[in-house]
C-alpha positions as CSV (number, residue, x, y, z in Angstrom):
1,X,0.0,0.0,0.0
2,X,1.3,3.5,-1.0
3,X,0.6,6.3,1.2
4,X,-1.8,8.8,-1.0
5,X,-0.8,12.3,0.1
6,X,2.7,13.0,1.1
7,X,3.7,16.4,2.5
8,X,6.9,17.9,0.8
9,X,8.9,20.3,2.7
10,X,12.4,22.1,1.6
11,X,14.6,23.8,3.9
12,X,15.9,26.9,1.1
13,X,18.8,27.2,3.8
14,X,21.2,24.6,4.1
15,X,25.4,23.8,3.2
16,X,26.9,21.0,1.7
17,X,30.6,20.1,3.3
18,X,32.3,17.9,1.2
19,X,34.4,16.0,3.3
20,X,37.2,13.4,2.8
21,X,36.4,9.9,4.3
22,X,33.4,9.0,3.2
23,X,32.2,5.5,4.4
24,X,32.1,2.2,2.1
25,X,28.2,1.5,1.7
26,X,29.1,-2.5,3.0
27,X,28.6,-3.1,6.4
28,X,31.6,-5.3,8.5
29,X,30.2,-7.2,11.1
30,X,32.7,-6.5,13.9
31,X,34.1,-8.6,16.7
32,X,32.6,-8.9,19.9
33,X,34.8,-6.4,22.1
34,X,36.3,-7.4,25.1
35,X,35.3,-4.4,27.1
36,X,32.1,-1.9,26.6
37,X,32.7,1.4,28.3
38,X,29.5,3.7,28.7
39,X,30.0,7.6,29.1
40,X,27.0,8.9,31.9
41,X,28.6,12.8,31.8
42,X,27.9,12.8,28.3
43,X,24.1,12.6,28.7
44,X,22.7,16.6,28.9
45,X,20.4,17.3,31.4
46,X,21.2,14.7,33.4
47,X,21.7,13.5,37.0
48,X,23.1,9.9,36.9
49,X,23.0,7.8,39.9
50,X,24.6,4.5,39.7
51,X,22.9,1.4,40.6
52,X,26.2,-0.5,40.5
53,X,29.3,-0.9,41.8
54,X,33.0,-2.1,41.3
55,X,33.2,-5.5,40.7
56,X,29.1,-6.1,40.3
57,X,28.3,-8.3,37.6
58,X,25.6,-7.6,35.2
59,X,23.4,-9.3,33.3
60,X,22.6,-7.4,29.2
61,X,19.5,-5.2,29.8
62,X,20.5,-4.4,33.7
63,X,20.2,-1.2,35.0
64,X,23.8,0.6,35.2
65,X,22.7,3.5,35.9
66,X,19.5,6.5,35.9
67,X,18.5,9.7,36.2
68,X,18.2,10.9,40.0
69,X,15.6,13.5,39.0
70,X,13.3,10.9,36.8
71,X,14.2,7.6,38.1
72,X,12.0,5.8,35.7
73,X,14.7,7.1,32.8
74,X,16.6,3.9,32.6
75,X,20.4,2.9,31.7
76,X,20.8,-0.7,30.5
77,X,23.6,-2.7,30.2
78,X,24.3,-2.9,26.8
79,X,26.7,-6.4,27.6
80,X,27.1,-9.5,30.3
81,X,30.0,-8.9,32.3
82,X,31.6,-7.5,35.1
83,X,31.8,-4.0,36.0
84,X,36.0,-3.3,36.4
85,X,36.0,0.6,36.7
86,X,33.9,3.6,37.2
87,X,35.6,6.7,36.4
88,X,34.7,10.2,37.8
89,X,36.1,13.5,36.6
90,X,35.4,16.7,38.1
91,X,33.1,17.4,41.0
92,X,32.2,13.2,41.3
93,X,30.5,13.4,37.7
94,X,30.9,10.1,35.9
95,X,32.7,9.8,32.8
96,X,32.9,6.5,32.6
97,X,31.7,2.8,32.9
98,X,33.7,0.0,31.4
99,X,32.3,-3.6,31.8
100,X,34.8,-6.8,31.1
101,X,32.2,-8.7,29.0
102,X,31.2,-12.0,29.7
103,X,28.3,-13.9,27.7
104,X,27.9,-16.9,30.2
105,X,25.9,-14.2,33.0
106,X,22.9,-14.4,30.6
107,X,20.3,-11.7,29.8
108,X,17.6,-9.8,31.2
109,X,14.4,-11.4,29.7
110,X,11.5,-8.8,29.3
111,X,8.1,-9.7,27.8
112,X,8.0,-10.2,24.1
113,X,4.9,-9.7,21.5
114,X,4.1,-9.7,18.3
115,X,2.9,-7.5,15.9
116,X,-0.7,-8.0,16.6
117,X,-0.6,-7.6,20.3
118,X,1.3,-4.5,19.8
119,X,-1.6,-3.1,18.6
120,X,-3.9,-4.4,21.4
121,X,-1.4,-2.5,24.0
122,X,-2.7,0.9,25.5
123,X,-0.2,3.7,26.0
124,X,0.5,3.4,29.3
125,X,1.4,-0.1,28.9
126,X,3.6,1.0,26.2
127,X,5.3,3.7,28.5
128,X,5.9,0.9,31.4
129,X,7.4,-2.1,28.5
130,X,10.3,1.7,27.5
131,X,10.9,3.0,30.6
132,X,11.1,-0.9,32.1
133,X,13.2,-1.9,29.1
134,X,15.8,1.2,28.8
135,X,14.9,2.5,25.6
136,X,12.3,6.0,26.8
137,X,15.5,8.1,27.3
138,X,15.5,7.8,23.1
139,X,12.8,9.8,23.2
140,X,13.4,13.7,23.3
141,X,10.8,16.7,23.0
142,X,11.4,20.1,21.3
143,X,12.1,22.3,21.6
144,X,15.4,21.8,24.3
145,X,15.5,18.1,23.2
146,X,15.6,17.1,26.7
147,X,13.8,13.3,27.4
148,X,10.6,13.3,27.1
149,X,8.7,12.9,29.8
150,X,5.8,10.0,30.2
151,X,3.1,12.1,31.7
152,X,2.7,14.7,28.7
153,X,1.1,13.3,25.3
154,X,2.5,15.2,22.7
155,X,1.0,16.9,19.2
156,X,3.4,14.4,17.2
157,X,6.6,12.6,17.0
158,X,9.3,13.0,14.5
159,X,10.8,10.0,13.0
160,X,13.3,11.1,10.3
161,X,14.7,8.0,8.1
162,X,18.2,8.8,8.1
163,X,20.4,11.9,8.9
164,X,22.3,13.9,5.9
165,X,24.7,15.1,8.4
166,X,27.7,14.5,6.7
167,X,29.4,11.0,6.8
168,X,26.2,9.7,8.6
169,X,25.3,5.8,8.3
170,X,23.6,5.3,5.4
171,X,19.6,5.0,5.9
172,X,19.1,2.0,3.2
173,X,22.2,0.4,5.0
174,X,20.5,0.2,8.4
175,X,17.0,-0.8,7.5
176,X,17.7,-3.2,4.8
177,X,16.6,-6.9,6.6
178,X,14.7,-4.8,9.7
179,X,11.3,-4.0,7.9
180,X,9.7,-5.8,10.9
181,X,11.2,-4.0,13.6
182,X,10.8,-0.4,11.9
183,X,7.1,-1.0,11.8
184,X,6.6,-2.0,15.4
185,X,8.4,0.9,16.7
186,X,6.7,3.0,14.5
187,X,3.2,1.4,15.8
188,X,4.2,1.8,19.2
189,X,5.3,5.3,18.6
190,X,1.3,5.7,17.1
191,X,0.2,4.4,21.2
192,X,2.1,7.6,22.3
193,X,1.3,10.6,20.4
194,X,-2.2,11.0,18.0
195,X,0.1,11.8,15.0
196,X,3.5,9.7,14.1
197,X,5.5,12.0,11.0
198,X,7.9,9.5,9.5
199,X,10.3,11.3,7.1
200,X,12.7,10.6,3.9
201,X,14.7,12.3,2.0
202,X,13.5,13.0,-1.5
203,X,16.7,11.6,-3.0
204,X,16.7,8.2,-1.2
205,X,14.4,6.3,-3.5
206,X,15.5,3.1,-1.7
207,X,14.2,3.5,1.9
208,X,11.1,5.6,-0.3
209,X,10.0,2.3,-2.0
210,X,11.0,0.0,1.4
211,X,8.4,1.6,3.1
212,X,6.4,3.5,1.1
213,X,3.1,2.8,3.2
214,X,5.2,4.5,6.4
215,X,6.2,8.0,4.8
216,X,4.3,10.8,5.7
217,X,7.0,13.6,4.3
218,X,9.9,14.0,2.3
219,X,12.5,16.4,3.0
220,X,14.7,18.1,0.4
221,X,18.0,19.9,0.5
222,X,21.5,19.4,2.2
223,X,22.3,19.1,6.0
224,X,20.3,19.7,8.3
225,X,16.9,19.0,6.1
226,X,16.5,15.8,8.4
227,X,17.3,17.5,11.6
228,X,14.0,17.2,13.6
229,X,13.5,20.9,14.4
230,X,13.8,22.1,10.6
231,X,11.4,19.4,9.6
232,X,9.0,20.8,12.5
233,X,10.1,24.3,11.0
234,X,8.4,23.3,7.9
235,X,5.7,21.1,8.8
236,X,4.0,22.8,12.1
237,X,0.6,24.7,11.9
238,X,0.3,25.8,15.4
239,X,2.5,26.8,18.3
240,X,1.5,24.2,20.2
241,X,3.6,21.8,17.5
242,X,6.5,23.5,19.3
243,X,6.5,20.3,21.9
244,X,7.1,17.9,19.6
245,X,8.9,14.9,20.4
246,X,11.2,13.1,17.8
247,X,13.6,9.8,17.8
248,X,16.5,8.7,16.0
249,X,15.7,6.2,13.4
250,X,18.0,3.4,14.5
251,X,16.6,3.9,18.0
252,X,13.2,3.3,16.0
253,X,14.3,-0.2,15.1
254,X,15.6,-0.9,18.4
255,X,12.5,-0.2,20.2
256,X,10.8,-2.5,17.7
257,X,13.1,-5.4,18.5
258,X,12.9,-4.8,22.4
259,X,9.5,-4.9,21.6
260,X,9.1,-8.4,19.8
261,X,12.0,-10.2,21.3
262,X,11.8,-9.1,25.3
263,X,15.8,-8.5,24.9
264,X,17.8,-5.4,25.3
265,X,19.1,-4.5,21.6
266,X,22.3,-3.5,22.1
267,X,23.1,-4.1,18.1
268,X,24.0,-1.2,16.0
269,X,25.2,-0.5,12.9
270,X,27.9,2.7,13.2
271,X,30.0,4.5,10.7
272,X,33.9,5.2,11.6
273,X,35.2,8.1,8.8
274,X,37.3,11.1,9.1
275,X,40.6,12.2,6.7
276,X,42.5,10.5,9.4
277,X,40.6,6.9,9.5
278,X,42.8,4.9,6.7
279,X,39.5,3.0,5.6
280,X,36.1,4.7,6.2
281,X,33.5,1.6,6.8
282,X,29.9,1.0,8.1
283,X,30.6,-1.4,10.9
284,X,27.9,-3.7,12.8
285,X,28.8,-3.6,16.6
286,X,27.4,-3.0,19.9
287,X,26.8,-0.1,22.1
288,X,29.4,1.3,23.9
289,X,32.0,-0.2,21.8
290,X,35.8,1.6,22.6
291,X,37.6,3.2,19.7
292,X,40.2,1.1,20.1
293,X,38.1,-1.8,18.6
294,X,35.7,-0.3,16.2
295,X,39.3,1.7,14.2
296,X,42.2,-1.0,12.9
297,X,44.4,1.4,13.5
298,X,44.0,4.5,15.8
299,X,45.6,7.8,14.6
300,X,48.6,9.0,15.8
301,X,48.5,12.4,18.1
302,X,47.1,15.6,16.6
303,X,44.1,13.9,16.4
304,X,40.0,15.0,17.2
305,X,37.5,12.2,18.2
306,X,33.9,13.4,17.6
307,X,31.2,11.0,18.9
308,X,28.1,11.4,16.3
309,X,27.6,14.0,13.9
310,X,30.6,16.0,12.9
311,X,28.5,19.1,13.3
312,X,26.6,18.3,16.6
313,X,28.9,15.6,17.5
314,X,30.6,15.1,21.3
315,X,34.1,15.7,21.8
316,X,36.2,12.7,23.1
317,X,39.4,11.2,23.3
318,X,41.3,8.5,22.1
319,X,40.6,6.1,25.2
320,X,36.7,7.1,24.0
321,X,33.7,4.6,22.9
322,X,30.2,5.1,20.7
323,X,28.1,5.4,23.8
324,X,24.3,5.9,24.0
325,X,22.2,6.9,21.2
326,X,25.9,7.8,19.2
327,X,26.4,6.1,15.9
328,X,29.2,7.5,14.3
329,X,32.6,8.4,15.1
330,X,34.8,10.9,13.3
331,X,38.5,11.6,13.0
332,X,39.6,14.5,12.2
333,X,43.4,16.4,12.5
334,X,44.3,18.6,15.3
335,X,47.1,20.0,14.2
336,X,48.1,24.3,14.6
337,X,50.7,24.8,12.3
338,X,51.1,28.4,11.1
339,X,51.5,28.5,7.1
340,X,53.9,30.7,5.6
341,X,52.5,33.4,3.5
342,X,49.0,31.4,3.7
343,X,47.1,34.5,2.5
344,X,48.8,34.3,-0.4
345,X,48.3,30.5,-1.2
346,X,45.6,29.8,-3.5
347,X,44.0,27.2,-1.2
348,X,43.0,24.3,-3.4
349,X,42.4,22.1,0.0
350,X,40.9,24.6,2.1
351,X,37.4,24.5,2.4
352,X,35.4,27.6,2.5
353,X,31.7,28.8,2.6
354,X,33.1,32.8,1.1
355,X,35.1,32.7,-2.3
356,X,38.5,33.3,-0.6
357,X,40.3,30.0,-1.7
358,X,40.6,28.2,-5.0
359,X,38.2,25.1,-3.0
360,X,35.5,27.7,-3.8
361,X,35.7,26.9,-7.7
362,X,35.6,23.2,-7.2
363,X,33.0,22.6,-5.0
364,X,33.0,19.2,-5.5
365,X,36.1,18.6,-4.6
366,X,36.5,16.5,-1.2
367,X,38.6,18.4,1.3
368,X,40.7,17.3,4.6
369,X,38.8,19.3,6.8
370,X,40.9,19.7,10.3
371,X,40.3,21.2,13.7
372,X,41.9,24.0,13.4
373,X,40.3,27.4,13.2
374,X,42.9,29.0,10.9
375,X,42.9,32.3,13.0
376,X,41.6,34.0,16.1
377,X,38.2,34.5,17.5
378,X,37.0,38.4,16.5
379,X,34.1,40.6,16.9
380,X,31.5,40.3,14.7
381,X,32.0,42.0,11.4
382,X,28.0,42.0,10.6
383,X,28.5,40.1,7.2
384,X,25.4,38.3,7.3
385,X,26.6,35.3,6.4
386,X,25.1,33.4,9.2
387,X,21.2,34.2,8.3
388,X,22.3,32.9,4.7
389,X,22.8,29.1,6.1
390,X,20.3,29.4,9.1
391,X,17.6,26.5,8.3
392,X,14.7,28.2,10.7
393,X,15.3,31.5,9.0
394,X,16.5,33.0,12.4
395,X,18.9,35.7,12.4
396,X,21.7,34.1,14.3
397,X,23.8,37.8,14.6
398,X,20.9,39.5,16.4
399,X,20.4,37.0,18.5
400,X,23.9,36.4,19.8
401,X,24.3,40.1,20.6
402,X,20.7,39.6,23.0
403,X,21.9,37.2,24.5
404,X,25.6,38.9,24.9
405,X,23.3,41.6,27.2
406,X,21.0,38.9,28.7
407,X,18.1,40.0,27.0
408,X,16.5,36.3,27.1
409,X,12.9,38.4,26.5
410,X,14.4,39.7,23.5
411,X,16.6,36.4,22.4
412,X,13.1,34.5,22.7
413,X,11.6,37.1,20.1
414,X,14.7,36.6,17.9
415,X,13.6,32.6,17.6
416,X,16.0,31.5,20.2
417,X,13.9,28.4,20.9
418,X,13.9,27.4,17.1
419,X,17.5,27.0,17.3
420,X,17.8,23.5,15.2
421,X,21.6,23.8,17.2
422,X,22.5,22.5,13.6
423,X,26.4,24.1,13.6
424,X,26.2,25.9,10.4
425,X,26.4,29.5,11.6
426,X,29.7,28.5,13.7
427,X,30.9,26.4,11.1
428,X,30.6,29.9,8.1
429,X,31.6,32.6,10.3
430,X,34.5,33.8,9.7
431,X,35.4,36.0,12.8
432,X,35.1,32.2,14.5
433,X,32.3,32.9,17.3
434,X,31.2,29.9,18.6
435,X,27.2,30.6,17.4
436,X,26.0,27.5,18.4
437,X,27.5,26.7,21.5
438,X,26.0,30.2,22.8
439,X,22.5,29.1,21.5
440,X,23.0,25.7,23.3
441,X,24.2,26.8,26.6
442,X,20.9,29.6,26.6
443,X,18.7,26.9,26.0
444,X,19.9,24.6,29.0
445,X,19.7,27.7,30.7
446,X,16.4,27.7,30.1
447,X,15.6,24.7,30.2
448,X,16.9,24.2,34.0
449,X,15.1,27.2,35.1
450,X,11.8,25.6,33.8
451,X,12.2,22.6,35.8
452,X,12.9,24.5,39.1
């Protein structure tokens, strides 16, 4: 069955990077790792509290961990094994869990359905079978996509098939062989919220025709067209669309197999790419996996480990792993060397969004994109580039000098909660403010003084 009417949507603001390392469409199946390691401080707007301790063994789909504040937000064991170390950093915040694996401690067993009795389940029965099996914190509401919480019903939820950030795993990739899981997530999604927006992008005919009968909007343009708040930029009637909730595809699928198999899905299928990665792969792994494993080889020093997007990615180290909800990891060169003369090179490799370089006449040209910022943070020079990328149509300059004099009243006018936190404007301006990050850390703001 095809769906009849399908809304189309196109974001008019967007920017193609063209970035060396893309990923091999094949996906590697890799070894079981030895050790998981999952990363608590890296959850936002959260307060874990640990419900192990050193030396505890776990069973896969055990509680590690949850939120102080929401106790009923859940963190499972994503392996069987043995917890060896819990490392804190600063002020007792946990950075990290690492569990020694071992398959012979078994598995938590929740209860399993079938497609059928899916449908017969009410919402609050869907709610308990999340929250019990570790998979509600996947669910996050706009607009400071913080979890969602159980209590609220929202207008819709957001279910984007794939993410054109760049070097993100490939949508066709991931769903090919889980048509069955994909549609009972999606019908459980249907229990929680009166409307369910699945997404594609125009150009993937592939996941189009897979399930056809599922898409309720395609999305057109470059990064961040799939991002959750520009699709509810162009797909919202009311203000009250504002709360929507949205979840990652992949963690789509997953609910769908905790769902008809009772077991903690800890499978996931992860892209490793950067310049510096020697061969950029789709790899099938688990969660929590250390870099160590997932790369062949990892890069010498000078080197920048981004967990997820390269845009609105977490920065990590080398002793890092995918944790929650993360399924990429990029590496990309650290190094600060000044250039002689570099004004007057003619910048064939450097990437740029103004016509300053050579790279600007060969657009399709894959560059080595690095770390480094190739000059000094400035003041604003009021070139208006960042309004030019801005998917939401905000007007990123104004809104950074509101929020420079802690005018929130005034920031709120300028669109501040719109904020798709997408990375462009930081990534094209050339006096190097860090745009996003001030949007960001205004929203938490925000966010934490609503929950007082």
């Amino acid at each position: 069955m095809t769906t009849s009417i399908c809304k189309e949507i196109e974001v008019p603001n967007h920017y193609s990077l063209a970035l060396a390392g893309i990923p091999s469409d094949g996906i590697r199946d890799l070894d079981p790792p030895k050790q998981c390691v999952l990363c608590p401080s890296a959850i936002p707007f959260s307060k874990p509290k640990l419900a192990v301790k050193e030396g505890d063994a776990v069973q896969k789909g055990a509680v590690l961990f949850y939120d102080k504040a929401r106790p009923t937000i859940r963190y499972m064991a994503p392996v069987s094994g043995y917890v060896s170390a819990i490392e804190y950093g600063p002020r007792r915040v946990i950075d990290a869990i690492r569990i020694d694996v071992n398959d012979s401690l078994g598995v938590v067993e929740n209860p399993a359905h079938t497609e059928a009795s899916i449908q017969e389940l009410d919402r609050d029965m869907i709610v308990s079978l999340l929250e019990t099996g570790g998979l509600w914190r996947t669910l996050k509401a706009l607009p400071f996509r913080a979890i969602a919480s159980s209590s609220v019903v929202p207008p819709s939820i957001i279910v984007a098939l794939g993410d054109n950030e760049p070097h993100s795993p490939s949508a066709s990739s991931v769903l090919a062989g889980r048509d069955a899981e994909i549609r009972a997530g999606i019908l459980a999604l249907k229990k929680l919220a009166p409307t369910v927006h699945v997404v594609a992008h125009r150009s993937d005919t592939s996941t189009q025709h897979m399930l056809s009968d599922l898409i309720t909007v395609h999305a057109d343009g470059d990064f961040p067209s799939l991002d959750p708040g520009v699709i509810l930029h162009g797909i919202k009637q009311t203000s009250d669309d504002n709360s929507a909730w949205y979840v990652q595809y992949q963690d789509v699928i997953r609910m769908g197999q905790l769902l008809l198999t009772g077991e903690y899905p800890s499978e996931i299928v992860a892209v490793i790419s950067g310049p510096l990665v020697k061969k950029p792969e789709h790899i099938r792994t688990i969660e929590g996996v250390p870099y160590k494993h997932a790369l062949a080889q990892l890069p010498s020093a000078n080197a920048r480990y981004l967990s997820g997007g390269v845009y609105t990615g977490r920065l990590s180290t080398r002793e890092g792993s995918l944790s929650y909800s993360e399924y990429a990891v990029h590496v990309l060169s650290e190094r600060y060397e000044r250039e002689l003369l570099h004004f007057f090179m003619p910048g064939a490799q450097k990437p740029s969004y103004f016509r300053t370089f050579v790279s600007a006449l060969l657009p399709k040209k894959q560059s080595e994109a690095s770390a480094n910022l190739n000059g000094g943070v400035r003041a604003c020079i009021a070139c208006s580039a960042c309004p030019d990328v801005c998917p939401v149509g905000i007007l990123p300059q104004f809104l950074a000098k509101a929020l420079y004099n802690n005018d929130i009243e005034g920031a709120l006018d300028l669109g501040l909660l719109d904020c798709a936190e997408c990375g462009l404007c930081s990534h094209i301006c050339p006096s190097k403010i860090e745009l996003t990050a001030i949007f960001k850390e205004a929203k938490q703001r925000l966010y934490k003084e609503s929950m007082v």
